[in-house]
KOLFI-554874 format. One record per residue (C-alpha): x, y, z. Coordinates in steps of 0.02 Angstrom, whole numbers, padded with zeros to 5 digits, always signed. Layout:
N
XYZ/...
END
This chain:
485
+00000+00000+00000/+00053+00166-00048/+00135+00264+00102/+00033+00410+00183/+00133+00565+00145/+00113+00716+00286/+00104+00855+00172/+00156+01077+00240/+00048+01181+00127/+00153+01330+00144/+00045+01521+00069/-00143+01491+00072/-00182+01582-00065/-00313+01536-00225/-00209+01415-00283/-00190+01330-00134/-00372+01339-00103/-00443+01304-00281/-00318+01166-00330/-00187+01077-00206/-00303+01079-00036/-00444+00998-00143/-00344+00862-00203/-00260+00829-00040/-00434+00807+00027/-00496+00691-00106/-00350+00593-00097/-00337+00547+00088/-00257+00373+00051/-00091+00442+00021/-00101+00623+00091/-00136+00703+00253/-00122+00904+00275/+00001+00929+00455/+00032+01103+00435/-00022+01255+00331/+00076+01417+00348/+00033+01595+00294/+00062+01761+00361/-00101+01831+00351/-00169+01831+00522/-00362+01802+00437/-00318+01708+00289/-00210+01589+00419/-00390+01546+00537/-00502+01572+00387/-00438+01458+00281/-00382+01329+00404/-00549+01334+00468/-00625+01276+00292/-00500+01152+00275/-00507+01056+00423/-00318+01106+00500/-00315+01127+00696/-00223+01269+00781/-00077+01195+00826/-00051+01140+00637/-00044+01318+00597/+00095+01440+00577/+00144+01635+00533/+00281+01596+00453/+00407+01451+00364/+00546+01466+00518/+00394+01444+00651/+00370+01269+00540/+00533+01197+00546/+00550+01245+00732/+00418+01127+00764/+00474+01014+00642/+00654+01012+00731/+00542+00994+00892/+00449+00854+00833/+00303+00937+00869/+00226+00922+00683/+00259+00783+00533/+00308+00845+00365/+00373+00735+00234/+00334+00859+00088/+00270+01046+00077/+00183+01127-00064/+00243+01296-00085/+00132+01434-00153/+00187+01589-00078/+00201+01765-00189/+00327+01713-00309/+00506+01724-00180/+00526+01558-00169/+00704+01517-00172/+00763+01572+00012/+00613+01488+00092/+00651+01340-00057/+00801+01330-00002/+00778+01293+00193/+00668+01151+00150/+00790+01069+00055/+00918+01098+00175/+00818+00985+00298/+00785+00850+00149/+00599+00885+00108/+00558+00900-00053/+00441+01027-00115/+00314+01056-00254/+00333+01231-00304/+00192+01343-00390/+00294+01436-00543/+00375+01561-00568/+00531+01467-00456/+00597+01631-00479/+00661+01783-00581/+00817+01769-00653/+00950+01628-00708/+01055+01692-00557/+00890+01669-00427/+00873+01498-00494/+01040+01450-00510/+01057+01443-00307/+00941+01288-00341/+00997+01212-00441/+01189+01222-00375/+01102+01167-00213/+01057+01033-00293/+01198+00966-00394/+01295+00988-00231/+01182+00858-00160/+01158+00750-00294/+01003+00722-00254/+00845+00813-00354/+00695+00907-00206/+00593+01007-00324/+00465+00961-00437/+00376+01130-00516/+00203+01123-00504/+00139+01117-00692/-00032+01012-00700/-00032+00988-00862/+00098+00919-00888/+00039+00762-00796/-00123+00744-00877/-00162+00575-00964/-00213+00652-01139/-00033+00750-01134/+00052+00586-01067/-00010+00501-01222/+00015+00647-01344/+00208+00559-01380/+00113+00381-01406/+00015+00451-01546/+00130+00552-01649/+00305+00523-01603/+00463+00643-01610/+00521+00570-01755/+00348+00607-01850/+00303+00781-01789/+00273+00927-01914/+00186+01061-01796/+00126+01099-01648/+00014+01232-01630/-00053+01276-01423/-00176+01399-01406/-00236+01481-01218/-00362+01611-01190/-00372+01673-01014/-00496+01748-00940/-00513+01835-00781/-00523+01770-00604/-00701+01724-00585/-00733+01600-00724/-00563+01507-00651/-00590+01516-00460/-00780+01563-00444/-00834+01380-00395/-00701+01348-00277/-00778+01464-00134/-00605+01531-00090/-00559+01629+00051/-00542+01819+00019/-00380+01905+00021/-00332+01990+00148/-00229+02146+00179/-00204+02142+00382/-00012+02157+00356/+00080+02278+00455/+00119+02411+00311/+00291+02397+00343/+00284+02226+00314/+00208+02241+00146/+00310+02385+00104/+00466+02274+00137/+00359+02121+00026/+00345+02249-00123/+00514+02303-00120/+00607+02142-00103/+00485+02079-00251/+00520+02225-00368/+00710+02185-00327/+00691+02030-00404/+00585+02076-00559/+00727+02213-00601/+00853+02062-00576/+00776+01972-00696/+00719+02083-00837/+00876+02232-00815/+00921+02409-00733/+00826+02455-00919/+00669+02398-00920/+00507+02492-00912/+00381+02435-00781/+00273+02372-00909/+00430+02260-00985/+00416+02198-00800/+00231+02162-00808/+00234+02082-00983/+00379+01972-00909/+00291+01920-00756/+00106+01906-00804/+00110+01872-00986/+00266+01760-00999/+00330+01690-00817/+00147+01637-00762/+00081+01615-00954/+00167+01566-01100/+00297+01477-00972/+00138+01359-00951/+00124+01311-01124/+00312+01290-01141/+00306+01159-01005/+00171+01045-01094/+00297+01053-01239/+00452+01019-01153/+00366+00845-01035/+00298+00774-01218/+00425+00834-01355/+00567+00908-01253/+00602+01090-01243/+00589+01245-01382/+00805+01235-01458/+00769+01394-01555/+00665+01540-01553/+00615+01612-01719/+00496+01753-01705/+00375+01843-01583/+00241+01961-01571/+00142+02046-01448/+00002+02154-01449/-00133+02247-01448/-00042+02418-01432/-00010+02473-01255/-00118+02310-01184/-00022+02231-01035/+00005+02079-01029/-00114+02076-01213/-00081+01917-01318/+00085+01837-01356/+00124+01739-01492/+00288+01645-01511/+00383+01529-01666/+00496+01403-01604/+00571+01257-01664/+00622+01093-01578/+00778+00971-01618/+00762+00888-01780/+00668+01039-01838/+00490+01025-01798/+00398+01198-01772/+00305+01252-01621/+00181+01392-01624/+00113+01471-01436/-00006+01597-01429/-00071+01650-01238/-00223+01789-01232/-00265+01858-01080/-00474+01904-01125/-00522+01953-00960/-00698+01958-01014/-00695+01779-01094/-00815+01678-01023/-00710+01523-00999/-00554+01448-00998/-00483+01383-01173/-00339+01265-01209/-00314+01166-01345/-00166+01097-01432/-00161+01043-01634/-00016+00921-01672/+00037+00859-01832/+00122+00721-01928/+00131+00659-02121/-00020+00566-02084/-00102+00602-01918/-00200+00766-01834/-00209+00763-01669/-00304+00861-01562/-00297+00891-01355/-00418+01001-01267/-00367+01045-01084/-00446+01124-00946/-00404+01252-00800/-00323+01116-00651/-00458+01219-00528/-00579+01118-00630/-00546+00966-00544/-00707+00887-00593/-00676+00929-00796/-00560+00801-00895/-00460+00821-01048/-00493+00724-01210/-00368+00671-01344/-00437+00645-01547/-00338+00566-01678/-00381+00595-01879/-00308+00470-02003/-00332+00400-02156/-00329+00220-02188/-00361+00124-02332/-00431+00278-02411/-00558+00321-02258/-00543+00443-02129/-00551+00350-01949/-00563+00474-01793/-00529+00393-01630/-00550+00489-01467/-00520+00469-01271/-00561+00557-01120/-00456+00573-00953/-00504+00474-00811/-00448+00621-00683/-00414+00790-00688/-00227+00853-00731/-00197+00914-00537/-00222+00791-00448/-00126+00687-00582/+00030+00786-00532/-00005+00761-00356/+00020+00560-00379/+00164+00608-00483/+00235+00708-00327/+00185+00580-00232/+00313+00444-00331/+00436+00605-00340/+00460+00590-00141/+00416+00405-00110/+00484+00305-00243/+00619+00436-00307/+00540+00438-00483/+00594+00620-00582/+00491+00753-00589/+00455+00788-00765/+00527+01010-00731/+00608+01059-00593/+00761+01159-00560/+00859+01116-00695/+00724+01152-00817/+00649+01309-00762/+00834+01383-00769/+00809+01353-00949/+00654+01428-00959/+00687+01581-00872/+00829+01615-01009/+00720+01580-01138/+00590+01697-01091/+00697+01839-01054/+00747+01822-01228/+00575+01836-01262/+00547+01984-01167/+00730+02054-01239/+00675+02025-01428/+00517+02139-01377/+00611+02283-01311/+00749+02287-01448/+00616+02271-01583/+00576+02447-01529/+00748+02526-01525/+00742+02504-01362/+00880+02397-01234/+00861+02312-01078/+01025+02401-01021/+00996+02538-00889/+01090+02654-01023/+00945+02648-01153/+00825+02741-01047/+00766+02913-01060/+00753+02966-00878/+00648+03129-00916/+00506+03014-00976/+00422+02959-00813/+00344+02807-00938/+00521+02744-00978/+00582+02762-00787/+00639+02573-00745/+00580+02606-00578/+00418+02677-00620/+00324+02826-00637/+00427+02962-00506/+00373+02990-00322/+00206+03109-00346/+00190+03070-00532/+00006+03017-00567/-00018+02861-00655/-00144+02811-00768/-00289+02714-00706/-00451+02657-00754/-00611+02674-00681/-00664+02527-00595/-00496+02417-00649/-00381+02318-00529/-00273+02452-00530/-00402+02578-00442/-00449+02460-00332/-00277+02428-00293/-00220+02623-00237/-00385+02625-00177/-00315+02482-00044/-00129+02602-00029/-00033+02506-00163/+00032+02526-00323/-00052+02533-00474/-00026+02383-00632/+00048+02490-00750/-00079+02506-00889/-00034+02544-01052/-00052+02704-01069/+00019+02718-01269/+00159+02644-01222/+00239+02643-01414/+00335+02471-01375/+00183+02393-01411/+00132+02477-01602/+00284+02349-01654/+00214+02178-01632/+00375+02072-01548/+00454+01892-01541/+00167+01536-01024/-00033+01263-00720/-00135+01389-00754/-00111+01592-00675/-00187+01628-00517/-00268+01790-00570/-00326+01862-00386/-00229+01982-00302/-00157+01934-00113/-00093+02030+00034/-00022+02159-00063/-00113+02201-00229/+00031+02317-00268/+00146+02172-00299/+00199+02109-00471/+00120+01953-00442/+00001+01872-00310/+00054+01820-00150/-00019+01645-00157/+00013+01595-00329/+00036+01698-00504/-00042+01885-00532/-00197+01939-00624/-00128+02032-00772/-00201+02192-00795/-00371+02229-00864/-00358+02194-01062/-00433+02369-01123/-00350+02491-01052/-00305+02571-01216/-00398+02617-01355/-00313+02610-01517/-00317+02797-01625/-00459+02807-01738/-00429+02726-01889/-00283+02619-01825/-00255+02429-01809/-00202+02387-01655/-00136+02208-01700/+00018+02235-01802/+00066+02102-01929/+00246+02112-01911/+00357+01981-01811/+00523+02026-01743/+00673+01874-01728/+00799+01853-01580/+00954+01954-01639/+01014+01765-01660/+00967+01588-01643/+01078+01572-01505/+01158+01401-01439/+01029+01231-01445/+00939+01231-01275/+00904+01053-01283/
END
């Protein structure tokens, strides 16, 4: 029998709530919830009151858990981290003590963040992380090889639209957010975040580089990338990107890759915050075969994916098609499960999201220069409060829109989500688990304490009369750079 595994959900946010706590639940043969920590005060008793967890399982903060975990006082064999995005200090103290830990992407910011992981880890010769990418475990992915192999693939083509919050997390009666941090405290939260977005996109970059970065690519296209990489292995080359509409943050992103041995790979992420659903499909092709995989959102545990195959033989088309028999989260969470019992590899961890981090700040780098712009802190015009890398200047007003997240968020003392206010970056179109869209402690943040950000509302511009917002014109990495295979 399969060994009961005493599991530290560590940052209660929606993802937490909506996908790993509901699993851990269902799936009381081989997980039991010892400890959940978050340092929300209200969230903290809320949400452990929903869930079942008594108040000496609970704790303010990671160093109160491994106090009592050095005291014996609580079990853990594995956390769940799904905190605001810093993981790799608190990452790192769980390894330190041997637990391995399912981590809620981004892992972090920059090839240097990550890199502390993944030298922690060669050190140790042992692998502790397994990056928490549903999809990547679902059954109609898993088979997506068995049906058209390397060898045979022409295209793939991945398509997401996401919408807002409420068609993700609406059914999953989550606790709200709460702001009952010390202001200090959150102050301190914001600025050690920001640090780490600068870090990763450069001294040069506008705040809405950093937003496209963070909410379009880190918690968005990096998604699609990992379905990819777990069936086909990961994008070699990048060919060409674009982004638009004009001065929408994060907008849509659409990205031309190609794999070793040459097949293409197309990804196109939408953020529609007025869609009415979540959308993901994926279109693969061979010489002979169509394939066809439609996923859903991982907080839609009850929802399963299906996989159709088109062929012709012996002159007739034959279409054959099969459905899931469980939803794609709580398929990783038996994968985790063999990751810390049995030892088996996790199919992206450390070692992988390093290489996806460099890939996407390529991304993000391809953008900026396609505008004549640079990354490097030199290539800003510091008299233009739009171009300031740190933002808009102390008592500059920013643009905000009526009834948007980013009123509601000065309205709660934080920052605004820089909206694209005609930012020209965007007339040039330029060469990614599902994003947890609410806003945490601190709505000011680049991304949610909890889990992933919710990008900023998609029509806060509106294009000049008589002009196309979508721009037909791709812009290429300034080269194809080494394989990253």
């Amino acid at each position: 029998m399969p060994k009961t595994l005493n599991i530290a959900v560590i940052g209660a946010g929606t993802m937490a709530q909506a996908v790993h706590l509901p699993v851990l639940r269902r799936r009381w043969d081989r997980f039991v919830v010892t400890a959940l920590v978050d340092h929300s005060p209200r969230r903290r008793r809320e949400s452990s009151e929903v869930w079942g967890i008594q108040e000496e399982q609970r704790f303010e903060s990671l160093a109160d858990l491994l106090a009592a975990v050095r005291a014996k006082t609580v079990s853990v064999d594995a956390a769940v981290l799904s905190t605001d995005g810093l993981h790799v200090d608190d990452l790192l103290q769980l390894l330190r003590r041997g637990i391995p830990v399912l981590v809620e992407p981004p892992l972090g910011f920059s090839a240097e963040e990550i890199a502390k992981v993944t030298d922690f880890e060669r050190m140790t010769g042992r692998r502790l992380l397994m990056m928490a990418y549903p999809q990547q475990y679902d059954a109609s992915v898993a088979a997506m090889a068995e049906q058209i192999a390397l060898k045979d693939l022409r295209m793939i083509d991945h398509e997401v639209l996401m919408p807002a919050s409420q068609p993700l997390f609406g059914g999953a009666h989550v606790t709200t957010s709460s702001y009952d941090l010390p202001s200090e405290k959150r102050a301190e939260r914001r600025t050690a975040l920001q640090a780490a977005v600068v870090a990763g996109t450069g001294d040069g970059a506008t705040q809405r580089d950093r937003d496209l970065y963070v909410k379009g690519l880190l918690t968005g296209v990096a998604h699609q990338l990992a379905v990819t990489e777990a069936v086909y292995g990961s994008v070699a080359r990048l060919r060409a990107v674009r982004h638009w509409p004009k001065g929408v943050i994060p907008g849509s992103i659409e990205l031309l890759g190609e794999l070793e041995g040459g097949a293409q790979v197309r990804l196109v992420w939408h953020y529609l915050p007025f869609a009415p659903e979540y959308s993901e499909s994926l279109q693969v092709l061979s010489a002979r075969r169509r394939m066809q995989v439609e996923l859903h959102a991982p907080s839609h545990g009850d929802r399963r994916s299906t996989l159709s195959l088109r062929e012709k033989k012996s002159g007739v088309v034959q279409e054959t098609s099969t459905t899931a028999t469980k939803g794609s989260a709580e398929a990783m969470w038996e994968a985790f499960h063999a990751f810390v019992d049995k030892g088996t590899a996790p199919l992206s961890g450390a070692a992988e999201s390093l290489a996806q981090v460099e890939l996407l700040r390529e991304v993000l780098e391809t953008i900026v220069v396609a505008d004549g712009r640079s990354l490097e802190a030199e290539a800003t015009d510091p008299a233009d409060p739009a171009d300031d890398p740190a933002g808009p200047a102390d008592g500059a007003a920013p643009v905000v829109e009526a009834g948007s997240a980013q009123e509601a968020a000065v309205a709660d003392g934080g920052d605004p989500v820089a909206p694209g206010d005609g930012d020209p970056r965007m007339v040039v179109s330029a060469p990614a688990h599902v994003v947890d869209p609410e806003q945490e402690e601190d709505p000011a943040s680049t991304v949610e304490p909890g889990s992933a950000a919710e990008p900023a509302p998609d029509a806060l511009v509106d294009p000049e009369p008589g002009e196309d917002p979508v721009v037909d014109a791709w812009s290429a990495p300034k080269t194809d750079g080494p394989s990253r295979s």
